[in-house]
N, C-alpha and C positions, 0 to 999 in steps of 0.2 A: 668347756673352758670358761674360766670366768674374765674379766675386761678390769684394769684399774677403771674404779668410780671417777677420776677425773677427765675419760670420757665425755661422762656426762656434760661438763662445759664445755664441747667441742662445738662443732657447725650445728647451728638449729637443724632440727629436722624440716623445718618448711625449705630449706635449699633443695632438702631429698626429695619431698613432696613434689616441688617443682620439675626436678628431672624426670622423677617418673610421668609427671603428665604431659611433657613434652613428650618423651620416646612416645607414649600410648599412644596422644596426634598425631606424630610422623606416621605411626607402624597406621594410622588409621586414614593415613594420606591426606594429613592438614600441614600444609607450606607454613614454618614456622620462619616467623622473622623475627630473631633473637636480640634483644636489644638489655638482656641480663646481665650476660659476663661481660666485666669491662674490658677484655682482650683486643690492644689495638689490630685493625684491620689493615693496616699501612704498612707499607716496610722500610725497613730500614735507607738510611742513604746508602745511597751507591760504594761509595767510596770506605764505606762503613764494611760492606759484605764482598768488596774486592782484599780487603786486607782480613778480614776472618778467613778468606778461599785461601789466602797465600798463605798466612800464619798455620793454617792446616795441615799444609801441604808439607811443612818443615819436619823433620823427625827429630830434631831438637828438643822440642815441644812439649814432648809426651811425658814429662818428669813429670813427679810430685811439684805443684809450687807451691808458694810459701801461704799460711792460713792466711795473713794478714795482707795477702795481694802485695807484686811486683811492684819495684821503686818507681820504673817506668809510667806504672795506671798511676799511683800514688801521686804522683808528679803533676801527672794529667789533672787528675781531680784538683789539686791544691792552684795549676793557672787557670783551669776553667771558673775555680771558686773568686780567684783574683778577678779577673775579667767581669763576670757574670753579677760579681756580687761587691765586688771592693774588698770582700776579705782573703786575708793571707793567712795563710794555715802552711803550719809544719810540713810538707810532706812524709816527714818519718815518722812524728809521734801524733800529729793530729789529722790524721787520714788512715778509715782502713777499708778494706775491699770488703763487699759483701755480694755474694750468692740472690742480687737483691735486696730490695731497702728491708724485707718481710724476712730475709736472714737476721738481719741486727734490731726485728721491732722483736722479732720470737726467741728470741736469746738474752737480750739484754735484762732481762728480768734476773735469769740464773744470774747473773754476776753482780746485782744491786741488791736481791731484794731476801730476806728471810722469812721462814713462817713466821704468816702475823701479820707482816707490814701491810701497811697499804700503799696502792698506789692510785693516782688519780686519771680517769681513763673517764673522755670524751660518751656522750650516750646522747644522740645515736655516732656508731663511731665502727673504722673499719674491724671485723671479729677478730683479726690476729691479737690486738690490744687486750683485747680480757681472757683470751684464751694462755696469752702469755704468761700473764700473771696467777691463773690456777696451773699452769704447768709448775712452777717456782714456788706453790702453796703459798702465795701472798695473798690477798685482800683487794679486789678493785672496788676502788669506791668513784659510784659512775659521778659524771659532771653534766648533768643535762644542756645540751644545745635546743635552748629555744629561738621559735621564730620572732618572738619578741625581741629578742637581746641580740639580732643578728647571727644566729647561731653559735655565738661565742659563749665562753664558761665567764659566770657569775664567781671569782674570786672568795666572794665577800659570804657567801652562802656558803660552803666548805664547814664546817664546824671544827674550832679550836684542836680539839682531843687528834680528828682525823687527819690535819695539816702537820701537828706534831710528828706524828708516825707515820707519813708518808716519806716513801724511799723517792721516786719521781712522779713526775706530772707527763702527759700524752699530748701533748698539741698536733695539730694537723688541718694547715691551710695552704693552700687554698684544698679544701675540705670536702673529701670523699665519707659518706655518701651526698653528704648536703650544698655541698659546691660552696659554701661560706669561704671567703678570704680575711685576711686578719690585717690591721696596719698595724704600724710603727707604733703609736701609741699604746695600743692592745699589749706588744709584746714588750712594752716597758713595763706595765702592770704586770705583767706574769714575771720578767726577772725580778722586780721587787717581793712578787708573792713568795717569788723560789727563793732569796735570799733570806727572808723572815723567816721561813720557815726550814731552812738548810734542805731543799728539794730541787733533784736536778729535774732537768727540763729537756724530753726528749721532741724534739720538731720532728715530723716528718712530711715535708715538702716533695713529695714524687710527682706530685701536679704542676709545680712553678712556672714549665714551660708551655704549657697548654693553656692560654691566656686570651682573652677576647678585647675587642674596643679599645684599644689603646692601653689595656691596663697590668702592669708589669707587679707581679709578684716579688716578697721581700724572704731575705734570709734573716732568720731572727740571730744572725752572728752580725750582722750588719750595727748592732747596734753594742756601743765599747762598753766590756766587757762582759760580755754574755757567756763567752769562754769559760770562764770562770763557774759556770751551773749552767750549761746547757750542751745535748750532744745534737746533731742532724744528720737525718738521714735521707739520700736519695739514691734515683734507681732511675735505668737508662733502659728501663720499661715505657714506659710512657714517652719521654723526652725524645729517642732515638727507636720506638719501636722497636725495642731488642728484647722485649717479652722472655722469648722461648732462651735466651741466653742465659738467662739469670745472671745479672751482672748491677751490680749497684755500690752505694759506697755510706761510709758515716764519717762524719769530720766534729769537731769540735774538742771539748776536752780531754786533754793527753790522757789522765788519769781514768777516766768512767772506758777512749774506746780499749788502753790496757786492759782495762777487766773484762772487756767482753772482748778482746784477742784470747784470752786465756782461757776462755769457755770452746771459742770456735777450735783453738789449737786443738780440745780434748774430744771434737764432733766431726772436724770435716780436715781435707787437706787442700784447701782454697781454689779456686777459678784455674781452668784449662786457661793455659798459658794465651793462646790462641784467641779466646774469648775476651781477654784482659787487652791485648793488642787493638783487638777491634774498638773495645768501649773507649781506649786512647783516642785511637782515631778520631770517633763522634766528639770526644769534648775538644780534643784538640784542632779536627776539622771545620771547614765552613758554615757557621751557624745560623746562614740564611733558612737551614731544614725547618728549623724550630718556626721561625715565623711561618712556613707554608703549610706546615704542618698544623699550624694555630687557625690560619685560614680556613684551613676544609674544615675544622671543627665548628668554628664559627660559623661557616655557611651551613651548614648542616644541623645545628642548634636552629637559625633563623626558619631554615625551610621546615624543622620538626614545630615549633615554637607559634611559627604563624600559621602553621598550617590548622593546629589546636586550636589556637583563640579564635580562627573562623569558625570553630565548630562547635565553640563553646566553653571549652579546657583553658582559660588563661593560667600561664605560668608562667613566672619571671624568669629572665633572662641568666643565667649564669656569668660570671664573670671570667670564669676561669672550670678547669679541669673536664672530662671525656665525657660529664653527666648530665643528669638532669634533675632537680628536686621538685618532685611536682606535689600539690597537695590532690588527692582523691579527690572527683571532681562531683559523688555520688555520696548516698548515705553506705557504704559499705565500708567494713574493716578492709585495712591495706591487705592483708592475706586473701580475705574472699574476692576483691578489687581482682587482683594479679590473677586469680586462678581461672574468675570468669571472662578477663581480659583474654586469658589464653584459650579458652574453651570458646570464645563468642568470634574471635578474631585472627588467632595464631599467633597472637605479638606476647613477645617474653619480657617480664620487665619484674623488676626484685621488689618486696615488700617492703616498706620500714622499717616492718616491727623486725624483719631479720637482721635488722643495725642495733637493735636497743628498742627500750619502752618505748621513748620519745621519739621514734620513729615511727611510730603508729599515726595512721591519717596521711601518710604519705604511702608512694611509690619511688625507685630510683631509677632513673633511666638513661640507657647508655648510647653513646653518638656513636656505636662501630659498625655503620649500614653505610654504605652510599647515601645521597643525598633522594635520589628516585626512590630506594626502599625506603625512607622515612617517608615521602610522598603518598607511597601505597599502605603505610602506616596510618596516615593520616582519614586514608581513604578508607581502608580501614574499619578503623574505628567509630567514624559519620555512618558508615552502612550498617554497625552490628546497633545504633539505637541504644547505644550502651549511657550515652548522656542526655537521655532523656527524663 
């Protein structure tokens, strides 16, 4: 049997690589401590998994619901967005429920984009982004995140021809893999870049609430009228540890999430009623989770962070989101880095080069350990001589 060729842009094969040489250490009795997959370790609030139990329990429940998510979630999202952010969003035309923020980054293409177009995707950048766009037969034309430029995109660099026929632009801060945050100023240049050149602006903000030091993350609707070319996406993965739920949402532009209701109407039949009720819950519940939950990450950042620069690894400090951007601290590609990191030590940690080019000379590394297992991470790594 043969495979459509656009496979071929799917997940690098160094993910596969990576798997297989994990199982091989386990099955060969090497204690792996995985610090690859960014899957929160935490769980959800309480009061969060008391009303998914009861919402379950209902045989009400069990219908079809609606693609575009319940009034009720809808609701939820539009006063958390108030609250959280100062902005007021529709709840019926500008909010819709997604299966996860990674529903509406991997769909929104089909309802924007034609063969040909291009669209502007972050490099290094999360892989849903460019995979979306050869699913849709568009064009990603990457946007390098340099460490010089603060991992932000160069505007100005884009060439004329490419900004003309671009359908949208990708942003995503606070910024997986490279943990980069964006201000106010940043994303007044990107609505002007979007209006010049008639290009929406898709933000994806699933990191916002995972925040360190005192420093609060922004919505790029915060600023008046961005509505107008821009959509945002988030997901009550990370925020509320609802992972396995798949439950997230998009707000912004009535007209751009119409078109991507109209794709999902024809793919999915939207979120277990059940599931929808819970993710209310979270926004609509007591938001003190968020800060505690920002605590363990930040102390776990500090004890992985200090633990390195005693041993020679300096890497700065993130400001925000579950990761870590570290540069290779040896003469080795980020691939061969990762592979002997796992062969020399048991510790899992993702290349750059599997974000993009420009992720090359890095590794990404993720805070879903206890704070003791990054300790023994730490330990580690000083025993395999690896930074020598």
């Amino acid at each position: 049997m043969n495979v459509s060729r656009r496979l071929e842009n799917f997940s690098s094969a160094i993910f596969f690589e990576l798997n297989e040489l994990k199982q091989q250490l386990r099955a060969e009795g090497t204690d792996i401590i995985d610090l690859g997959i960014g899957s929160p370790d935490l769980a959800p609030p309480p009061h969060v998994i008391q009303t998914l139990s009861e919402a379950a329990a209902d045989p009400s429940g069990y219908g079809y619901p609606t693609s575009e998510g319940s009034l009720f979630f809808r609701e939820a999202v539009a006063n958390w967005y108030r609250n959280r952010f100062g902005v007021h969003l529709d709840p019926q035309t500008e909010c819709i429920a997604l299966m996860g923020s990674q529903d509406g980054l991997s769909h929104l293409a089909l309802a924007l984009v034609d063969p040909g177009d291009y669209v502007l995707v972050p490099d290094p950048g999360y892989p849903i982004y460019e995979v979306s766009i050869h699913l849709a037969n568009g064009v990603p034309y990457l946007m390098p995140l340099k460490e010089e430029n603060q991992f932000l995109p160069d505007f100005s660099t884009i060439p004329a021809e490419v900004a003309q026929n671009a359908k949208f632009m990708i942003l995503n801060y606070p910024n997986n893999p490279v943990t980069a945050v964006a201000d106010r100023e940043f994303y007044e240049k990107a609505i002007l870049f979007a209006r010049r050149h008639n290009i929406v602006i898709v933000s994806d903000i699933a990191y916002s609430e995972l925040a360190f030091d005192g420093y609060k993350p922004m919505s790029i609707l915060e600023i008046e009228g961005a509505k107008e070319v821009a959509v945002e996406f988030h997901s009550l993965s990370k925020s509320f540890n609802m992972a396995g739920c798949r439950i997230g949402f998009g707000i912004g532009n009535k007209e751009i999430l119409k078109a991507l209701a109209i794709v999902k109407s024809n793919i999915d039949y939207g979120i277990f009623t059940a599931i929808q009720k819970a993710g209310a819950a979270a926004l609509l519940g007591d938001q003190t989770h968020t800060v505690t939950m920002s605590k363990t990450y930040q102390a776990r950042r500090d004890v992985l962070l200090d633990g390195l620069a005693k041993i020679g690894w300096t890497i700065p400090k993130p400001q925000a989101t579950m990761f870590v951007w570290a540069k290779i601290p040896v003469a080795m590609s980020s691939r061969e880095f990762t592979r002997e990191l796992l062969r020399h030590t048991g510790v899992a940690v993702v290349p750059g080069v599997g974000f993009g080019t420009h992720g090359e000379g890095f590794v990404r590394i993720a805070l879903v350990q206890p704070a003791e297992k990054l300790q023994e991470v730490v330990s580690r790594i000083k025993d395999s001589g690896m930074l020598r």
